[in-house]
Structure formats: C-alpha cells, structure tokens
N, C-alpha and C positions, 0 to 999 in steps of 0.2 A: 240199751236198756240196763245194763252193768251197770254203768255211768251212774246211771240216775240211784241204783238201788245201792251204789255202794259211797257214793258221795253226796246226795239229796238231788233237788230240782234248783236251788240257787245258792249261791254263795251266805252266810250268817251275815247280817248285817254290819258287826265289827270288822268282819276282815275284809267286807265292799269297803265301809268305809275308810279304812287301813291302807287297802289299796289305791283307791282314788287319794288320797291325800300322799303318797307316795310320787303318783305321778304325776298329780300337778303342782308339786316342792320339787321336781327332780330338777329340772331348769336353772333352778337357785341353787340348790346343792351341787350339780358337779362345776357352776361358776365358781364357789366356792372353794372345791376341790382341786378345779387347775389354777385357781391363785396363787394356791395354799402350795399348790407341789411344786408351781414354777419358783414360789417363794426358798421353800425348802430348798431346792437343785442349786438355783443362785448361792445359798449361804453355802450349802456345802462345796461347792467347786472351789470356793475359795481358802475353803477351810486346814490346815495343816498334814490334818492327821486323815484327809483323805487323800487318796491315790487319781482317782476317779468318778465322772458322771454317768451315767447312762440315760439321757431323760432328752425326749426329742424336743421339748418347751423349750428348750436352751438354744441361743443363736448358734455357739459354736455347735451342736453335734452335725453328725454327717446327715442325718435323717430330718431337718430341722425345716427344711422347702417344702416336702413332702407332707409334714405335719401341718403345716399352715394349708397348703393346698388342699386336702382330705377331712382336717379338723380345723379352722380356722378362730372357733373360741377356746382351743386349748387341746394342749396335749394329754389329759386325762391326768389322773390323779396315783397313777403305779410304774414306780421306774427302781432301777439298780444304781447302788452305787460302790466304789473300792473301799474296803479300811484299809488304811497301811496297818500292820502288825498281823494279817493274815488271822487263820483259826480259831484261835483262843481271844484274840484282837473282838473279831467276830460275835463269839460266843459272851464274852463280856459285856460288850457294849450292849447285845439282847436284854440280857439280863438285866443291866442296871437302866435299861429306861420304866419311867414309871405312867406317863401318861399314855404310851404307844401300846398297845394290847399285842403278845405276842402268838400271832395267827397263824396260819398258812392261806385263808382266804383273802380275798380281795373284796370291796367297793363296800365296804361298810361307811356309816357315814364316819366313826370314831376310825384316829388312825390305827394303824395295825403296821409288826416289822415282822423279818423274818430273815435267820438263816439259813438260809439254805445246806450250808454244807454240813451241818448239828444235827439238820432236820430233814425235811423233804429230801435230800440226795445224800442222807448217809450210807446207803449202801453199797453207793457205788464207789471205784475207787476214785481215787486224786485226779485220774489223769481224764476219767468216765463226768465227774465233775467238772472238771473245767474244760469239757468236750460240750455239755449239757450247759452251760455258760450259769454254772453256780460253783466256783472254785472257791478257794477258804475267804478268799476277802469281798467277795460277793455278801452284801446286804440288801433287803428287797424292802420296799416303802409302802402301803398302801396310804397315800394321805387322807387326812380327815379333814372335818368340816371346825375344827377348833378354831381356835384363836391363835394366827401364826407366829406370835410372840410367845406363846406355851409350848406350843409344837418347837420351836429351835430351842427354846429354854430347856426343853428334857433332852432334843439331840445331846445340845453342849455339853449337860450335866453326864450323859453316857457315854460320850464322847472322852471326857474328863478321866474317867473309868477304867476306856477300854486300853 
C-alpha cells in the first residue's frame, strides 16, 4: 500500500515508454559497445606510450577463453589500461580528452574515462592503490556507442598531451 501512495499505480507514460525503447535498442547498443572497445584495446596495445592492456576482447590476455566461453558476442565495453609516465601522465591525458566525459560511472551509451588514482582511490596510499588494482598509471575506459574513428581520434590527441 506504500508503494502505491508513494509512487502511484503505474509508471508515466514517458518513462514506459523510455524504458521500453531502452530495452529493445540494448542488443544494438552493447554490439556497438564491444566493437567499439575491442576497437579501442587493438589500437591501444600497440600504441607507444602505452605500458599495458587489460581487456579480455583481446586474443592475447590470460582471461580471453573464458570471455568467449561466458560472453561469446563480446567482452563488454569497460576495461583498464597502463600510461607510461605514471600520475601526472594519468592526470593529464584525463584532462585533455574532449570527447570522453570524465566519469566514475560506467555503461552510458557516451564514452566516459577515469583515473583512478586522482580520483576514486585518492585516499588511499600508493601501495593500498596498486593493491586495489588502480595504481598511478592505471586508466579505466567505459566505451561508447560513437564512431570509432572519433573515439581513437581524441585517445591520440590526449595521448599527444599526456
């Protein structure tokens, strides 16, 4: 009886239909999503001024049998990766991307970045961080649903930066 008095007897029309068109686009959108991130992982492994991958989409990582076994259209669209230059390396690159929104949440359809060690685990020390698996050159991705030639075009240009 709460329920009802404090929320009504159904949903407003706009946000049934919000809803519903949410989950019958979700199919396309995280196709989208793990393209987009196995895209992204690809560029960046190769990339100079990275250290590291962390994204099980990728043949080589050690979790990469298991992804296919369990997820088979994709390894989802949120993984980590190393900057070389550590910290500040980190802190920079944040900063200077313009299309990535910088978040702490995950699965938005836009992408979103984050450091970790700026941000969500600043409190802890160096050693509590990189026990927490966000040490200073730890970067976290949420991919989006863009166009993967925008998406690497802002990494690069932050990239450039950090």
């Amino acid at each position: 009886m709460l329920g009802l008095r404090d929320f009504g007897p159904s949903l407003a029309p706009l946000n049934a239909f919000l809803i519903l068109t949410g989950i019958e686009t979700l199919p396309l959108r995280m196709q989208r999503h793990c393209e987009n991130s196995l895209g992204v992982a690809k560029w960046l492994k190769g990339h100079p001024k990275i250290a590291w991958v962390n994204y099980s989409g990728l043949d080589s990582d050690p979790n990469h049998a298991l992804q296919v076994k369990y997820s088979p259209k994709g390894a989802g669209a949120v993984f980590t990766f190393g900057l070389k230059g550590g910290y500040e390396s980190g802190k920079n690159f944040v900063e200077s991307l313009k299309l990535f929104s910088h978040l702490a949440n995950i699965g938005d359809t836009r992408s979103l970045v984050i450091h970790p060690a700026s941000t969500t685990h600043r409190q802890l020390s160096p050693e509590q961080q990189v026990a927490a698996g966000a040490g200073p050159d730890v970067v976290r991705l949420s991919v989006g649903i863009e166009d993967l030639s925008d998406i690497i075009a802002d990494l690069e240009q932050a990239l450039e930066q950090a």
